[in-house]
Legacy VTK file of the C-alpha trace (Angstrom):
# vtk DataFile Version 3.0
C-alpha trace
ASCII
DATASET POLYDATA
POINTS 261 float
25.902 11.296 -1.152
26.861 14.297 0.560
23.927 16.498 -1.136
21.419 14.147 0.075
22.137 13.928 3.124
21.793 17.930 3.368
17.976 16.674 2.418
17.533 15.319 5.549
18.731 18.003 8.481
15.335 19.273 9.867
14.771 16.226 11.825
12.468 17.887 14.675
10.449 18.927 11.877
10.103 15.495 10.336
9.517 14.337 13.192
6.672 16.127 13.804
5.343 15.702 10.406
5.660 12.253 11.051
3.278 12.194 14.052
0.918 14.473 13.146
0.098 11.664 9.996
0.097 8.854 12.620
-1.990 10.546 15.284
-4.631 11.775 12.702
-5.896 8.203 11.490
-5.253 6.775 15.052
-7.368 9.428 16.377
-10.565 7.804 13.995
-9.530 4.162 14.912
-12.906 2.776 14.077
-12.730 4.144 10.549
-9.150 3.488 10.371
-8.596 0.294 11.424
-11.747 -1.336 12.659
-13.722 -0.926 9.254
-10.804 -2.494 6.972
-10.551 -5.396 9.357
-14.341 -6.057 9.349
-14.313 -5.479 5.228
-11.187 -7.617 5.059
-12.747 -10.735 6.760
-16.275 -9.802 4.885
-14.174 -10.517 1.496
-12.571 -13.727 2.846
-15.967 -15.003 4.083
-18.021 -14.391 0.750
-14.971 -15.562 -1.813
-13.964 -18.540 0.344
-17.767 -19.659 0.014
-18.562 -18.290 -3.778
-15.335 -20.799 -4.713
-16.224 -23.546 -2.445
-14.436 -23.249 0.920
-11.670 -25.338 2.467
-12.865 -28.299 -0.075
-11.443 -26.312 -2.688
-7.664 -25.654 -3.270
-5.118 -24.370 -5.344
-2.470 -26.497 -6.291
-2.164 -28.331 -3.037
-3.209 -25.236 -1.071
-6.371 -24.698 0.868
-8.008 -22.033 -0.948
-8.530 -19.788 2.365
-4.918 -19.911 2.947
-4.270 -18.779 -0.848
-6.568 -15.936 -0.213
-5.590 -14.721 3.165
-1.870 -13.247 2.308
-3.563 -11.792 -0.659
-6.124 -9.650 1.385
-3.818 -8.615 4.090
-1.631 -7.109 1.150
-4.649 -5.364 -0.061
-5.658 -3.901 3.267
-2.305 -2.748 3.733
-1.858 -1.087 0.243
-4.996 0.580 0.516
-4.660 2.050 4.020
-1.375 3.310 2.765
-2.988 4.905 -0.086
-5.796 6.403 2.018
-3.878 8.018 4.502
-1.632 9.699 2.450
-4.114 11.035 -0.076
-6.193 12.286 2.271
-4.226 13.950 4.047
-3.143 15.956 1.447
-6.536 16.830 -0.462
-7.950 17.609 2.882
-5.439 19.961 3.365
-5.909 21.705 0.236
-9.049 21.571 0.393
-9.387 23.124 3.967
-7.072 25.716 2.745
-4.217 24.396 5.427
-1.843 23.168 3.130
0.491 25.637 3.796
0.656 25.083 7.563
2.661 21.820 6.036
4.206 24.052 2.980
5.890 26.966 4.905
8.155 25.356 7.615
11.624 24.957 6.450
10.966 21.230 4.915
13.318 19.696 1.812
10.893 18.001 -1.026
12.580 14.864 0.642
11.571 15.296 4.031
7.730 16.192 2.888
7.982 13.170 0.558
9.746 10.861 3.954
7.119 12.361 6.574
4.037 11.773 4.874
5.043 8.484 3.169
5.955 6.575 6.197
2.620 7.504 8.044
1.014 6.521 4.897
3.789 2.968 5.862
2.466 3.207 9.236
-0.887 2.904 8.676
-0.734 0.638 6.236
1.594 -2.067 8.028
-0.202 -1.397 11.346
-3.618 -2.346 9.940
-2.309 -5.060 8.060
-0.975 -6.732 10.997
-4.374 -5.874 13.028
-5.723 -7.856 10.316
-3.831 -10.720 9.956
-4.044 -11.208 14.089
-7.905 -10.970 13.306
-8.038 -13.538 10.389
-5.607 -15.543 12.445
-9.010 -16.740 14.130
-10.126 -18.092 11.304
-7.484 -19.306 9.160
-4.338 -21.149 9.060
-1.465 -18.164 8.757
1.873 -19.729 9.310
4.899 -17.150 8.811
7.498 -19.489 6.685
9.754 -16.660 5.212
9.701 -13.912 7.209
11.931 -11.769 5.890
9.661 -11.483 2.751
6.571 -10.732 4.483
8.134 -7.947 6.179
10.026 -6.388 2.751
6.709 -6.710 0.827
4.653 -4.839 2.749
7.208 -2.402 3.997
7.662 -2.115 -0.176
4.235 -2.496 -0.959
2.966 0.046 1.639
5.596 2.836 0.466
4.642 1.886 -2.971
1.000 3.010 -2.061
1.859 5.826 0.318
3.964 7.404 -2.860
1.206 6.597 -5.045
-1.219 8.216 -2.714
0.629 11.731 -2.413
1.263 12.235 -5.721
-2.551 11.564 -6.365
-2.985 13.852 -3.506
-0.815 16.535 -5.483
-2.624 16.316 -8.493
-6.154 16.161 -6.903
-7.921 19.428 -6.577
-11.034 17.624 -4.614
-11.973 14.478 -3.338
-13.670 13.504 -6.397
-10.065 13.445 -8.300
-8.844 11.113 -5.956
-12.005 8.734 -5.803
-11.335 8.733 -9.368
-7.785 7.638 -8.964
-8.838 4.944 -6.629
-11.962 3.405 -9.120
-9.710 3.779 -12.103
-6.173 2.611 -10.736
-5.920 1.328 -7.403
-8.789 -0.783 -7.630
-8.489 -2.440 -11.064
-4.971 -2.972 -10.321
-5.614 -4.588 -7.020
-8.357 -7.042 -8.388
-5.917 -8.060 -11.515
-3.032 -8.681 -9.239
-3.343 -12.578 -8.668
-4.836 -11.742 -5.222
-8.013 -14.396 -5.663
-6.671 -16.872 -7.984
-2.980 -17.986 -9.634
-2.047 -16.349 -12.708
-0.727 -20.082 -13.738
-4.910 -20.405 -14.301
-5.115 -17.937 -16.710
-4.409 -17.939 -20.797
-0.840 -17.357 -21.596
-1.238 -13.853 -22.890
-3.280 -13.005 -19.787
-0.508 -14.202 -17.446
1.768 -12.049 -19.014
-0.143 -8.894 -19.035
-0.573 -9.827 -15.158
3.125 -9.823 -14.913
3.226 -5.917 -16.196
0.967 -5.069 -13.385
3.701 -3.877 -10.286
0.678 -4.913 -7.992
0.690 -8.691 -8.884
4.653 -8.893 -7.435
3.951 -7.334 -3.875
0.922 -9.805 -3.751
2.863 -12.598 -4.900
6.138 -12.220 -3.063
4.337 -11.325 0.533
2.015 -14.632 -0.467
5.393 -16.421 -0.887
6.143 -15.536 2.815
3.173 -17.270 3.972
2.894 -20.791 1.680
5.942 -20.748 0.199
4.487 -20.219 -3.084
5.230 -18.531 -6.220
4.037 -18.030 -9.083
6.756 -15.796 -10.598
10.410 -14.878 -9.845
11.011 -13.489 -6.243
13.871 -11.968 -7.307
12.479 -10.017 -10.333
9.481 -8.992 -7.946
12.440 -7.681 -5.112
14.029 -5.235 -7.810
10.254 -4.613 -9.443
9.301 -3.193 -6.368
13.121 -0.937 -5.338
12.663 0.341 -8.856
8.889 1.651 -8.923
9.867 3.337 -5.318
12.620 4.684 -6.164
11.255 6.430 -9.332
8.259 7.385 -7.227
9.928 9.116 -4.618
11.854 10.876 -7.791
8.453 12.339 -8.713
7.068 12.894 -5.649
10.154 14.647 -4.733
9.889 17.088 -7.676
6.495 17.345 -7.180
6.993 18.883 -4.278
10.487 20.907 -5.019
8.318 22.684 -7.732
5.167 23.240 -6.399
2.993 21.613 -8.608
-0.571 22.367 -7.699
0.322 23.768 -4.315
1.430 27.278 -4.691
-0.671 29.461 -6.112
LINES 1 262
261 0 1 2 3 4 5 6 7 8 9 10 11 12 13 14 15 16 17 18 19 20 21 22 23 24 25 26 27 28 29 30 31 32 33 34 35 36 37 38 39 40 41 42 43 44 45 46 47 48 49 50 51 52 53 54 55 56 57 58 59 60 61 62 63 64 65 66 67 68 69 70 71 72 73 74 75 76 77 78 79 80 81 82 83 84 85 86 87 88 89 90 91 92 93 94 95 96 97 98 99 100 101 102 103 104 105 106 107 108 109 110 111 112 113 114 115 116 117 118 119 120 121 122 123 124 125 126 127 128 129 130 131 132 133 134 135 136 137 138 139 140 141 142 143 144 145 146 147 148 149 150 151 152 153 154 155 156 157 158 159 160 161 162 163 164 165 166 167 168 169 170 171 172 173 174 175 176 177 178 179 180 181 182 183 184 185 186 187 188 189 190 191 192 193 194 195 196 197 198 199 200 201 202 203 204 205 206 207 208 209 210 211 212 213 214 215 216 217 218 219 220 221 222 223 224 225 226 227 228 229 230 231 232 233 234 235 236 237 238 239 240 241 242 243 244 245 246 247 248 249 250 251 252 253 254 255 256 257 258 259 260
């Protein structure tokens, strides 16, 4: 216990760190935060009539409040993804990585600075979003406690996700490819447009290996009340894929891997 807290004694510096990730995406606001909202509310619009609009439902569920929870949980994943992995292949790529590299940081206070803006922006626009498709649609807060732990999870999830892609990524092409090949397959076979209870047996368990279909269905829970698969084995699926996570993003950075020369 003692050792790591010794990872966590430049706090001016984390600080900093820390707002230099928030002010760089709320300096672009209309990128940042305008465009997912629009994009967000574009989805809703064109899946809520493709399946048939408030006539349809699932279960006993109006289909646009089924969808809603499951696009704010997208919008906040992949603003959380964003910021961190851009922020790191831009930095490499501008050759100022080391402006970030050379003050006297632990891996753990890189790994804690950069994550939570990547938490930042991700909650923030999330809840810009939901306050926008608030106009539209019925969003009634039942639990709380469980929207606010799966997107805190789900966001940190994303934001680790993100810098570790941002490691590995030489140029922005590497991490488009991460986002075409992972993040987005992985977001679109999470449960967030339809209940896995629809789908073949086999296919409901292969959506129950996918880490993205718990933060989807427990922050969904929050809203209707709704699961469709243990809340509490999506509450340790989540602690445990962070925790290893920070593990590699931690050694990632303790070793240098792909940023010293």
């Amino acid at each position: 216990m003692t050792q790591m807290i010794r990872q966590f004694d430049n706090w001016i510096g984390l600080k900093t760190l820390y707002l230099r990730e928030v002010r760089r995406f709320m300096k672009i606001k209309t990128q940042t935060v305008l465009a997912p909202m629009i994009t967000t509310l574009l989805f809703l619009a064109v899946f809520t009539l493709a399946l048939g609009g408030d006539v349809r439902m699932v279960g006993d569920i109006p289909l646009t409040e089924f969808l809603a929870p499951g696009l704010i949980m997208m919008a906040i994943a992949q603003n959380a993804f964003a910021n961190t992995s851009s922020s790191i292949v831009a930095a490499k790529v501008q050759g100022n990585i080391v402006d970030t590299l050379m003050p006297p940081f632990t891996a753990h206070e890189l790994t804690l600075a950069i994550a939570l803006g990547g938490v930042t922006r991700g909650m923030f626009v999330g809840f810009c979003v939901a306050v926008g498709m608030s106009l539209f649609v019925k969003l009634q807060p039942i639990y709380p406690l469980f929207i606010l732990y799966h997107a805190f999870m789900a966001s940190l999830m994303l934001a680790l996700i993100g810098t570790m892609g941002g490691i590995w990524s030489e140029k922005f092409d590497h991490i488009a490819a991460v986002t075409n090949f992972i993040i987005t397959p992985l977001s679109f076979l999470s449960g967030t447009f339809y209940s896995i209870h629809r789908l073949p047996e086999l296919a409901q368990t292969l959506a129950q290996l996918n880490p993205f279909f718990y933060m989807i269905d427990g922050f969904r829970y929050g809203f209707i009340g709704h699961a469709d698969a243990s809340l509490t084995t999506g509450i340790g699926v989540m602690a445990v894929i962070n925790a290893v996570l920070w593990l590699l993003c931690t050694r990632m950075f303790h070793v240098g891997y792909k940023l010293k020369a």
